[in-house]
N, CA and C atoms as a LAMMPS dump frame, in Angstrom:
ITEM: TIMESTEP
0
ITEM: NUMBER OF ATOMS
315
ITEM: BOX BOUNDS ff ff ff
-5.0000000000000000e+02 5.0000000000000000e+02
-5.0000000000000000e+02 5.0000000000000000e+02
-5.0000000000000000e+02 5.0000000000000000e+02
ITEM: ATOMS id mol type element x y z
1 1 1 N 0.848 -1.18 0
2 1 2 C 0 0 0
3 1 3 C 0.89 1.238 0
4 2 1 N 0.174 2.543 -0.904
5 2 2 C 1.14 3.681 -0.883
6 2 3 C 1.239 4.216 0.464
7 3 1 N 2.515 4.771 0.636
8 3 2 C 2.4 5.837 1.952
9 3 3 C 1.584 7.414 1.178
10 4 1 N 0.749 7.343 2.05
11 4 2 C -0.165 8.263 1.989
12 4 3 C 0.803 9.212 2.897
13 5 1 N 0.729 10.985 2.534
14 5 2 C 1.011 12.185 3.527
15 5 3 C 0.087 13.121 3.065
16 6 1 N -0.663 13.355 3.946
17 6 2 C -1.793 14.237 4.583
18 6 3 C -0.839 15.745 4.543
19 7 1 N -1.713 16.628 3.771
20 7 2 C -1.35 17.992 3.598
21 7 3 C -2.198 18.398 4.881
22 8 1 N -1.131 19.62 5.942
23 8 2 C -1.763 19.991 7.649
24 8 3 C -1.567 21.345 6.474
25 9 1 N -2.191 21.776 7.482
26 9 2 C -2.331 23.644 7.247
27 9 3 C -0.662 24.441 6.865
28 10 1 N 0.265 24.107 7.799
29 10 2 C 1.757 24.577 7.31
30 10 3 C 2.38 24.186 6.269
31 11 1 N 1.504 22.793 5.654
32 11 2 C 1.882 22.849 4.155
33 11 3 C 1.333 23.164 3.51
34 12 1 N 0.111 23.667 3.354
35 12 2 C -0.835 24.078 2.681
36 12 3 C -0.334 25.428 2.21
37 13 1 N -0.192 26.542 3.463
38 13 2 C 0.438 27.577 3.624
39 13 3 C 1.501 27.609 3.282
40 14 1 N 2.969 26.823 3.419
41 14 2 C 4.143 26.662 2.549
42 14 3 C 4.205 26.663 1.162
43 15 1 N 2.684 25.992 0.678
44 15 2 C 2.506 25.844 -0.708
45 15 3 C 1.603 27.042 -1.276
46 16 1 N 1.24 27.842 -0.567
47 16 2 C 0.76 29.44 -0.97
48 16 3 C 1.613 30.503 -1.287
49 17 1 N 2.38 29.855 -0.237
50 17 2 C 3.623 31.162 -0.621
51 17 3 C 4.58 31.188 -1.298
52 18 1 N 4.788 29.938 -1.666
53 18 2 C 5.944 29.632 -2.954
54 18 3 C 5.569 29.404 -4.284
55 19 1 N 4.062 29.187 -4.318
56 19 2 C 3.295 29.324 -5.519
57 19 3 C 3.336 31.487 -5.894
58 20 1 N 2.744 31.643 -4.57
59 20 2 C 2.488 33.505 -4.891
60 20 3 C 4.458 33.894 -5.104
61 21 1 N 4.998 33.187 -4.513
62 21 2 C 6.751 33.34 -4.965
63 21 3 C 7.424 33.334 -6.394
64 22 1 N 6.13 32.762 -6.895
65 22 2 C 6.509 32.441 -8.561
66 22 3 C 7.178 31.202 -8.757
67 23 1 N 7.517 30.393 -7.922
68 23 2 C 7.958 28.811 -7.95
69 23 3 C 7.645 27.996 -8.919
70 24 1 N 8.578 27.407 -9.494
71 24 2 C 7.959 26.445 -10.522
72 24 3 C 7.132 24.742 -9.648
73 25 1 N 6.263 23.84 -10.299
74 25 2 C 5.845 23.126 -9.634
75 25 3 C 7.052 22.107 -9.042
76 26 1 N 8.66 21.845 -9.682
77 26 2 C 9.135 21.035 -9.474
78 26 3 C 9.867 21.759 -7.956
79 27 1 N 10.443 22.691 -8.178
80 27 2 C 10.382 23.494 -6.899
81 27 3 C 9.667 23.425 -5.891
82 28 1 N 8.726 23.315 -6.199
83 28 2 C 8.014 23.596 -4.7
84 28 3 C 7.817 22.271 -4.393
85 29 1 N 7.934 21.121 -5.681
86 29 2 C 7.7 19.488 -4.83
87 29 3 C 8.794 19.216 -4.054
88 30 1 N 9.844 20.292 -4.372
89 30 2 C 11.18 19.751 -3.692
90 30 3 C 11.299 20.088 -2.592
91 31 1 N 10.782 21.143 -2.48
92 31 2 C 11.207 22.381 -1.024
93 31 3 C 9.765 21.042 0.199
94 32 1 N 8.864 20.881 -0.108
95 32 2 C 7.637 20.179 0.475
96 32 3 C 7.997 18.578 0.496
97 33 1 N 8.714 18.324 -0.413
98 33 2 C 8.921 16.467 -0.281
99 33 3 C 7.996 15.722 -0.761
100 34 1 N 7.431 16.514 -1.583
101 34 2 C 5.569 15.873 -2.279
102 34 3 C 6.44 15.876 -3.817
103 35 1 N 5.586 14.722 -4.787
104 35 2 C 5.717 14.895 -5.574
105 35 3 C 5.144 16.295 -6.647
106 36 1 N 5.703 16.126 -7.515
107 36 2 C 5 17.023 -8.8
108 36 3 C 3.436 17.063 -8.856
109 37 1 N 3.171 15.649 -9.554
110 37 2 C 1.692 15.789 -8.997
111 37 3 C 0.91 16.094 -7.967
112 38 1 N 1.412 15.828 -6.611
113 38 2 C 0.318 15.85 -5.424
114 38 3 C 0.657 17.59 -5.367
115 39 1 N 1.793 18.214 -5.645
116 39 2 C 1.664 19.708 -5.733
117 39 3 C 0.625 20.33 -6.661
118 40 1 N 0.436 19.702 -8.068
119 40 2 C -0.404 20.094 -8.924
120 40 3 C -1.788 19.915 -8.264
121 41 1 N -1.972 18.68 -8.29
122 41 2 C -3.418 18.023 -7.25
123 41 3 C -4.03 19.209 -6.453
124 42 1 N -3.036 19.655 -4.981
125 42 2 C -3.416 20.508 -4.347
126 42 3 C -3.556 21.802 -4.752
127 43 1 N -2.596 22.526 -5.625
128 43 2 C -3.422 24.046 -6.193
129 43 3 C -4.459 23.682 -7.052
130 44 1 N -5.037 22.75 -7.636
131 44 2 C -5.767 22.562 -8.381
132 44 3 C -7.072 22.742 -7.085
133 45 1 N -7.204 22.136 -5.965
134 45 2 C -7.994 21.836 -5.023
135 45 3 C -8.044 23.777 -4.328
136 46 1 N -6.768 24.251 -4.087
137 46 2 C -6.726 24.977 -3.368
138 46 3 C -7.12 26.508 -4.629
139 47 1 N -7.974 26.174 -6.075
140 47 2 C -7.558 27.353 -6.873
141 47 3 C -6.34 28.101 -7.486
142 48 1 N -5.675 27.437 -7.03
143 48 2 C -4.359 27.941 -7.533
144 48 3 C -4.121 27.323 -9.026
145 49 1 N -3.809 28.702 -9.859
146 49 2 C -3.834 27.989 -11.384
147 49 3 C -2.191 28.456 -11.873
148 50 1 N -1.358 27.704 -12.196
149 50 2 C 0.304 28.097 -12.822
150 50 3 C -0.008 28.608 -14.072
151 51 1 N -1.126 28.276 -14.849
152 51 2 C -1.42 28.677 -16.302
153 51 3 C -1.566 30.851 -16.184
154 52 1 N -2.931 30.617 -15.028
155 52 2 C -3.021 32.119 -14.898
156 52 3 C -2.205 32.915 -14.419
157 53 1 N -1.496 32.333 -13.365
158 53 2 C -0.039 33.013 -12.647
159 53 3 C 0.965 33.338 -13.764
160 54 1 N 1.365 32.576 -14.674
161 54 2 C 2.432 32.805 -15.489
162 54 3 C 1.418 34.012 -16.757
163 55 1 N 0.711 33.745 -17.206
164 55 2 C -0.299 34.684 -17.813
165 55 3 C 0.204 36.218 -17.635
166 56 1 N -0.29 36.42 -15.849
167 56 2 C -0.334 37.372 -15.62
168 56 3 C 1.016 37.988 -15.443
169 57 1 N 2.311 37.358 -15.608
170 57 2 C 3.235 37.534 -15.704
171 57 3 C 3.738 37.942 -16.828
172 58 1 N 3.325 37.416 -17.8
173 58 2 C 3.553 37.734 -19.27
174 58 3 C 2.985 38.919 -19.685
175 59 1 N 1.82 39.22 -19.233
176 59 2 C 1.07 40.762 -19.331
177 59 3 C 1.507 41.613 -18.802
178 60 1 N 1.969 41.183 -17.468
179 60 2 C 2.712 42.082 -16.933
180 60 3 C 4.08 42.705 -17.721
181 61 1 N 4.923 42.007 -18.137
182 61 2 C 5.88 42.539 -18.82
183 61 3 C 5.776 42.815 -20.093
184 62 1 N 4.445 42.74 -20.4
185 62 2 C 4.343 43.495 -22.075
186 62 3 C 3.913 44.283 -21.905
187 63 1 N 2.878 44.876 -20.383
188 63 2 C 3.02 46.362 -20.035
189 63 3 C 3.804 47.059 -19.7
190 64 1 N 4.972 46.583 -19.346
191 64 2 C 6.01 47.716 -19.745
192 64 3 C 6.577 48.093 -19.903
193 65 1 N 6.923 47.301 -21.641
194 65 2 C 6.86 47.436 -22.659
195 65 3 C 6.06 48.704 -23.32
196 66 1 N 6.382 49.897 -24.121
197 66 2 C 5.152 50.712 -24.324
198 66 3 C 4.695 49.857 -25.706
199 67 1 N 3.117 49.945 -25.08
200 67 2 C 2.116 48.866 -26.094
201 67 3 C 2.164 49.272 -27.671
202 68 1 N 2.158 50.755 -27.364
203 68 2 C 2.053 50.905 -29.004
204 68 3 C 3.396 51.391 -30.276
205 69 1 N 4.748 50.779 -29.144
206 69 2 C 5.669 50.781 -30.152
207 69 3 C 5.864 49.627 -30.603
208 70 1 N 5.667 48.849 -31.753
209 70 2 C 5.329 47.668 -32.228
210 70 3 C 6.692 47.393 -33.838
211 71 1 N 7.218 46.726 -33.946
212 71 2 C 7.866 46.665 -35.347
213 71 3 C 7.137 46.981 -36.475
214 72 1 N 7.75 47.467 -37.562
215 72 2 C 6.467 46.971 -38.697
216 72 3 C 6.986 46.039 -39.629
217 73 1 N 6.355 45.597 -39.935
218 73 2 C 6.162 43.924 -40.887
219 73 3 C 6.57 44.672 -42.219
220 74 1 N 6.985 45.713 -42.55
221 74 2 C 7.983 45.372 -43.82
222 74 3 C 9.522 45.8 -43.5
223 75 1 N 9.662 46.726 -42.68
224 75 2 C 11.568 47.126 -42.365
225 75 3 C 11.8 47.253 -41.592
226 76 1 N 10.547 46.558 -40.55
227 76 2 C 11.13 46.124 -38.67
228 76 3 C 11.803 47.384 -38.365
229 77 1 N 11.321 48.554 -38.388
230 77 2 C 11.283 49.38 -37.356
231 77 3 C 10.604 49.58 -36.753
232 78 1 N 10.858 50.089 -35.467
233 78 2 C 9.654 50.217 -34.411
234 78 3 C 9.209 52.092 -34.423
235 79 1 N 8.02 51.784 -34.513
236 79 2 C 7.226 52.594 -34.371
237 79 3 C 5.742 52.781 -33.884
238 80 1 N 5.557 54.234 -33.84
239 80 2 C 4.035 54.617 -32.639
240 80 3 C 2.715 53.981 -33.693
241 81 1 N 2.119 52.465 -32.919
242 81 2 C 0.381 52.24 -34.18
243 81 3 C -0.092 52.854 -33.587
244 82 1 N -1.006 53.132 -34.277
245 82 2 C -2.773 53.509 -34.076
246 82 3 C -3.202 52.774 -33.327
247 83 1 N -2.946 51.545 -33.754
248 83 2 C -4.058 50.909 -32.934
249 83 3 C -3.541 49.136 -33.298
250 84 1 N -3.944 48.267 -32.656
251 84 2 C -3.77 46.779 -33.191
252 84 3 C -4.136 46.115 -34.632
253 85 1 N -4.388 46.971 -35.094
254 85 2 C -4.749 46.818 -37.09
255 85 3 C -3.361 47.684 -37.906
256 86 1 N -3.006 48.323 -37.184
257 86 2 C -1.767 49.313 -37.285
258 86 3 C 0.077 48.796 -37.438
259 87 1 N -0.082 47.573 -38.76
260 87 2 C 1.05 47.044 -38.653
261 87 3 C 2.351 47.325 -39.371
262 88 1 N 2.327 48.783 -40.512
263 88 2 C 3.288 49.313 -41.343
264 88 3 C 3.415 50.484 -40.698
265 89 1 N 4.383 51.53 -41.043
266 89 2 C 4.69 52.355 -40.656
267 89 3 C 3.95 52.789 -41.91
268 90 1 N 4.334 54.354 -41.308
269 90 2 C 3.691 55.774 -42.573
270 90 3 C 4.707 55.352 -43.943
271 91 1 N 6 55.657 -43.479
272 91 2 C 6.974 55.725 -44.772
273 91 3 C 6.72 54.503 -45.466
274 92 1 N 6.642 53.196 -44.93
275 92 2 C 6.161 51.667 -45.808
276 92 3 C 5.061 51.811 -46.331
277 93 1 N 3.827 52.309 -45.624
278 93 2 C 2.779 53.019 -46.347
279 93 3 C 2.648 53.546 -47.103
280 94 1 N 3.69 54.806 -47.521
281 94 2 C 3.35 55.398 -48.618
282 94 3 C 4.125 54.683 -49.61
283 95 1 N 5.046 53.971 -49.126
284 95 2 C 5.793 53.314 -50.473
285 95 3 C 4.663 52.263 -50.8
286 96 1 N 4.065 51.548 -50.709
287 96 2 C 3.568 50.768 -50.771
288 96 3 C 2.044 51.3 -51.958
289 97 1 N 2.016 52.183 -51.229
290 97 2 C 0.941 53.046 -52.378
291 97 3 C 1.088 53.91 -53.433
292 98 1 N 2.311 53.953 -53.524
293 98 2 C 3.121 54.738 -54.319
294 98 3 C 3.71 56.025 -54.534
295 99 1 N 3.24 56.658 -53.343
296 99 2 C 3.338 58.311 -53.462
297 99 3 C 4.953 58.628 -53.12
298 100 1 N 5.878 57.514 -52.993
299 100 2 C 7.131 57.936 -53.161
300 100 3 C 7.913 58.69 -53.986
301 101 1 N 7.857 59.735 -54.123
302 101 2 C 8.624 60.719 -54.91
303 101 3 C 7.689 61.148 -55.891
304 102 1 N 6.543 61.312 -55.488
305 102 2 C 5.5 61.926 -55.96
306 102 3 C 5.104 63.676 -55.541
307 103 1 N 5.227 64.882 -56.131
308 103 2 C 5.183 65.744 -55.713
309 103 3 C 3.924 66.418 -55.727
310 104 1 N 3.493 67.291 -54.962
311 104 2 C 1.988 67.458 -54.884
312 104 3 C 1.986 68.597 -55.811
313 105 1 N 1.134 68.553 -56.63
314 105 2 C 0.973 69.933 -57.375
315 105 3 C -0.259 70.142 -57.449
């Protein structure tokens, strides 16, 4: 029969704070003496999601990042979009439409 170990409240709590620590799951099976799974098991039980934690991590650092200096998709310079439909610059723009060396008369 497996040895069963019963999660008490100080591991429960050990495993709150090294999850909110940013811990990866193999980490924290190590620091606790639980496997991988029974760590997964329990944030799964306790709400704790690694998918949304790392998420919000990733958002976090593409805020700040400023959002609307973006490359553009023909000479990868970065420059200010409009908006998320906003993927050439002006100067690729106008080449693209032709008004390059076009003079206004």
């Amino acid at each position: 029969m497996a040895n069963l170990m019963l999660w008490n409240d100080s591991d429960k709590s050990k495993l709150i704070e090294l999850f909110n620590a940013g811990k990866s799951v193999d980490e924290i099976a190590c620091q606790l003496q639980r496997t991988p799974q029974a760590v997964l098991n329990k944030c799964t039980r306790l709400s704790l999601s690694f998918r949304k934690r790392d998420k919000k991590t990733v958002l976090r650092k593409k805020k700040e990042i400023d959002e609307n200096e973006i490359p553009c998709l023909r000479c990868r310079e970065n420059f200010k979009s409009e908006g998320k439909f906003n993927r050439i610059c002006d100067s690729c723009r106008n080449i693209n439409a032709g008004y390059v060396g076009v003079v206004p008369g």
